[in-house]
N, C-alpha and C positions, 0 to 999 in steps of 0.2 A: 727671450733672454731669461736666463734663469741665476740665482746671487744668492750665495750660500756665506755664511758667516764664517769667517776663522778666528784665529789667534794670531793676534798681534805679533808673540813673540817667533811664530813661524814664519813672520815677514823680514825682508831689510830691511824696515825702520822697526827700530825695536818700539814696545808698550812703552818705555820711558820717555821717548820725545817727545811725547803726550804730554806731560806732567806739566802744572804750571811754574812750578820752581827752576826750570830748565832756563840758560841762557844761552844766545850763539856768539862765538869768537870770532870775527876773524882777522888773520894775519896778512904781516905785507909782502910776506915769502910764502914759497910754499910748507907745509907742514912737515914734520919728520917722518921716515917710515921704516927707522931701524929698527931690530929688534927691542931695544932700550926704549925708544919712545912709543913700541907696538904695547909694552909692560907698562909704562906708563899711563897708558889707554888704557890700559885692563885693569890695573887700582883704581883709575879715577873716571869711569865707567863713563870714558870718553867714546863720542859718535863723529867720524868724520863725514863733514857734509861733501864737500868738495877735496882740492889739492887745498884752500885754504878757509876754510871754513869748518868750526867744530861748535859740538853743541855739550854742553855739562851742567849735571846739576851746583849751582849756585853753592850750595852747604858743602855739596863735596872741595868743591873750588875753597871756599874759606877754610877747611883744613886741610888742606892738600899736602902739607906737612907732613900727617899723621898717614899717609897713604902712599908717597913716596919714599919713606925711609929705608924701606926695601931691596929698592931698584939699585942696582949698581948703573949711575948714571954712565954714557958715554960724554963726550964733549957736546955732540950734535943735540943728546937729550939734556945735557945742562942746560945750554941755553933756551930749549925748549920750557924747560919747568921754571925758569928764571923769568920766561916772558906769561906764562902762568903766575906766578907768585906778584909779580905785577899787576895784572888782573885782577888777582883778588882782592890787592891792595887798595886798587880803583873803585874797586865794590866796596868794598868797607866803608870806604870815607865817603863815597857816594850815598850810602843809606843813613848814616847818622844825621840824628834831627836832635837839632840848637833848639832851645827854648832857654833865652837869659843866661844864668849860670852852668845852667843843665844840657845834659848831650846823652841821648838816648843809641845806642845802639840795635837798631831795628832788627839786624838779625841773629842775634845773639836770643832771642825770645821773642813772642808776638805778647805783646804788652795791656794791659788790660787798663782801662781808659775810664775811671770810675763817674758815674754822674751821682749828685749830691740835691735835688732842687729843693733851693729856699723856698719854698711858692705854696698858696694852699689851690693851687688849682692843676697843678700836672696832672697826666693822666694816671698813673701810677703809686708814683710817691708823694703827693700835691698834699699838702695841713703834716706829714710825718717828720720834718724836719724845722718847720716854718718859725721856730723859735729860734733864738742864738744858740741857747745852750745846749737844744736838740740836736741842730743843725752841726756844731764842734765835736761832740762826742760822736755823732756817726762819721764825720770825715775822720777822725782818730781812728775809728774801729774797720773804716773801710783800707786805710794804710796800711793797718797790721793785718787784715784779711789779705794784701798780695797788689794792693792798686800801685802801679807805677806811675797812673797821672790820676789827679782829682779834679773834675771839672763840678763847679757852682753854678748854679742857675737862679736866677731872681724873677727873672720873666717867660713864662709859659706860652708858647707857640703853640700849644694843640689845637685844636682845630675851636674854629669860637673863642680862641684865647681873649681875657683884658687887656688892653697895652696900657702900658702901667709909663709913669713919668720918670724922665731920668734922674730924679731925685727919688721918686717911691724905687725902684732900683736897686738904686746906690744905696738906698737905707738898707735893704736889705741884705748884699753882699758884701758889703765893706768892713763891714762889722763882724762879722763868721770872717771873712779872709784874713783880716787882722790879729783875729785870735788864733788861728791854724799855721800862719804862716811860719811861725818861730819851734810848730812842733811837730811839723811834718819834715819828712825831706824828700818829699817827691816835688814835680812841678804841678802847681795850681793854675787849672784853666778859667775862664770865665765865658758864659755864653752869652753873647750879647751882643744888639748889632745897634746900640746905641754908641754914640763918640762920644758924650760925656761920661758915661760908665765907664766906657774901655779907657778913657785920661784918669779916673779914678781911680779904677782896681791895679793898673798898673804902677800908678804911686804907691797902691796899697801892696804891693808884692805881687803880683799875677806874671805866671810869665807866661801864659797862652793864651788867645782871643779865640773863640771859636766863635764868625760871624754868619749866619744862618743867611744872611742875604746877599745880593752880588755885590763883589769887592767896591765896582765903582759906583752904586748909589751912596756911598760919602770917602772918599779917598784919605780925608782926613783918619780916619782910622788905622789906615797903611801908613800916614806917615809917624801916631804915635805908635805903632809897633814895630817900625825899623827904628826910632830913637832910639830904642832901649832893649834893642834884639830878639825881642819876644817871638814866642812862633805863634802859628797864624793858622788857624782850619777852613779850608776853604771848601762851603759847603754849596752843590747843586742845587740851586732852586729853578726855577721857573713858573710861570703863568699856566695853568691846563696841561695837559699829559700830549699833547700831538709832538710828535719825531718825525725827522726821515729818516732817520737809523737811530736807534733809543741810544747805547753804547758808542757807536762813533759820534754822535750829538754832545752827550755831554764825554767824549775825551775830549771834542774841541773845544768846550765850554773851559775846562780845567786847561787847557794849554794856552787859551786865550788869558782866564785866570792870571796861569806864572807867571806871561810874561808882564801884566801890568803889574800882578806884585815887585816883579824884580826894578820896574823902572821907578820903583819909592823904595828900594834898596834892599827889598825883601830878598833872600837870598834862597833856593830851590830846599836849601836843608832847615829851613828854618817853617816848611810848613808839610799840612797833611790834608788827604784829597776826602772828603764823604760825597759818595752819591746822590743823599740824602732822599730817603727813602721815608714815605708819604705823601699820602693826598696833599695835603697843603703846600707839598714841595713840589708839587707837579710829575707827580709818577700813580698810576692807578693800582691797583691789586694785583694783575697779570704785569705791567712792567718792573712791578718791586720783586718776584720771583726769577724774571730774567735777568735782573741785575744780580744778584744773588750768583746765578750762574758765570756771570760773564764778570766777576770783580778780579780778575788776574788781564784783563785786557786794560786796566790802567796802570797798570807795573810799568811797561815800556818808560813812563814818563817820569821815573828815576825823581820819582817823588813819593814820601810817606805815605800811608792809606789805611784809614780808617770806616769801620762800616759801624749802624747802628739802630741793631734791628730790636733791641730789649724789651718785650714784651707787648709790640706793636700790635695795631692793629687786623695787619693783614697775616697772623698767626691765628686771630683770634676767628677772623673767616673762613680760613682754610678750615683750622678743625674744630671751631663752637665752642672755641673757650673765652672765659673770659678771665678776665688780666690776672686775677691769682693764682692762674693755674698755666700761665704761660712763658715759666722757668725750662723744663726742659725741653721744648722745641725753640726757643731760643739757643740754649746749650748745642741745638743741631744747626743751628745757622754759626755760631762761630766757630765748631770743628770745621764747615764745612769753606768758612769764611776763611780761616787760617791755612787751610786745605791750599787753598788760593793765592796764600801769600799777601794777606790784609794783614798789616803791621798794629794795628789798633783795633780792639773790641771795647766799644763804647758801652759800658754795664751799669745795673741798677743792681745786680746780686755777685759781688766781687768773689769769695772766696767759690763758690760753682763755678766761675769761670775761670779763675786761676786753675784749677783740677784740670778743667777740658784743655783747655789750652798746654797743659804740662805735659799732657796724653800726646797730643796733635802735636805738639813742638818735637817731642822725642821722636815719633814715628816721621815727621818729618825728615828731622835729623842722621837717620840709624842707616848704615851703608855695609853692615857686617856682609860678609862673605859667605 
């Protein structure tokens, strides 16, 4: 046997149903096939799978306005674009993420998710913030740099981390939250998988918890962030790196996740999925690179996603840098992350990632003819 390579677009599945922005429809009839909705097809760079089954990109679908205006509709293709225009409307409201007051529009932009650590021990930024005063003026400077969320850290997870008291903690973020809260107007996360802290900072104004450990080692945490509608990150961890499938492993982990979020009232729009990538989260060197790869196989679950690879250490392995020099290969993990359709890039250098992401959103976006 001999297996010669071609071009995609010399097949019947065209190079685009590849893409991970693609979603499939299907209907309870069969599909149109008049010349009017064959035109239709061809603005809105529709694939039919079956007699009811189609596949489209997602962006095209949310402005599908802007691409039908053309078409002299028949009746058959009215009601076709009417059952589209619905669709999209599904989508829309399916991707907005609540936090408190706030409602984010996921695809309107992929959102840059700023991290702030009060702490003198992170790996990166650990003693550069650890004052109050230090700590307010760069969340200031990180808002006007493009940050849509601000997340505070007061306790350091890196590997050897102290675990600090929920009161050493609380000293520390409650105090910086308290004074940003009234002059920022983004939403402030808080990372912490303490229950006292997260009853704290959420008195204190916080409208997102991001808890680093499984939902149910204290439940009580779920119930103070349905009281007050806050959203919720729900991050992969586990014990050792062993899988029987690395990626179908933890999508059940995160579907297991929803569903106990939602039975303490948490609501699907109200949170965002991390991989969580690191040794200490239970992923090695070679499985944080396949995740990387594989981060659009948790789209299906019609829930937010965030990834947060910021000058980590399995960058620094790959190519023998170390952490001040591992700005732009990060910058290639969230092209390639947004690529993917991760709604949140969790960053330590805001306005660099604002640019990539502006680049990757556009090209995303762009359907010209």
């Amino acid at each position: 046997m001999q297996l010669s390579q071609q071009s995609l677009a010399t097949t019947t599945l065209p190079a685009r149903l590849f893409k991970s922005t693609l979603i499939m429809l299907v209907a309870d009839v069969d599909l149109p096939d008049d010349p009017a909705a064959r035109q239709v097809n061809h603005q809105l760079q529709i694939t039919y799978l079956s007699a009811r089954a189609l596949v489209i990109d997602k962006y095209i679908l949310l402005e599908l306005e802007k691409w039908v205006a053309a078409v002299q509709l028949t009746p058959i293709a009215q009601t076709y674009v009417t059952a589209l225009r619905t669709a999209a409307d599904t989508l829309r409201q399916r991707r907005l993420f609540h936090a408190r007051k706030y409602t984010l529009d996921t695809q309107v932009k992929t959102s840059v998710y700023g991290i702030l650590n009060i702490t003198d021990d992170s790996f990166y930024d650990g003693g550069r913030y650890f004052t109050p005063a230090a700590a307010i003026k760069r969340a200031q400077e990180m808002v006007a740099q493009g940050a849509d969320v601000l997340e505070l850290g007061g306790q350091s997870t890196r590997k050897g981390y102290v675990e600090l008291t929920a009161a050493e903690e609380i000293a520390r973020v409650v105090p910086v939250l308290e004074a940003i809260r009234p002059t920022v107007a983004v939403p402030i996360a808080v990372d912490t998988y303490k229950y006292e802290v997260v009853r704290a900072v959420l008195a204190a104004g916080a409208d997102i918890i991001n808890d680093v450990r499984p939902l149910q080692a204290d439940p009580r945490i779920l119930e103070a962030i349905a009281a007050v509608d806050a959203g919720l990150v729900i991050m992969h961890t586990q014990n050792g790196d062993q899988y029987t499938d690395l990626a179908q492993d933890i999508h059940d982990y995160f579907a297991t996740a929803i569903d106990f979020a939602g039975q303490y009232g948490i609501e699907r729009q109200q949170l965002i999925l991390d991989v969580g990538l690191g040794t200490v989260y239970g992923k090695n060197y070679e499985q944080e690179y396949s995740l990387l790869r594989e981060l659009d196989y948790f789209n299906d679950l019609g829930v937010a996603t965030l990834i947060a690879p910021s000058r980590k250490g399995f960058i620094g392995t790959l190519l023998d840098l170390p952490v001040e020099e591992r700005l732009v290969p990060t910058m290639a993990i969230f092209a390639n992350s947004a690529g993917l359709d991760v709604n949140f890039m969790r960053a330590h250098d805001i306005a660099e990632t604002r640019y990539t992401l502006g680049i990757i959103d556009k090209i995303k976006r762009s359907f010209s003819r």
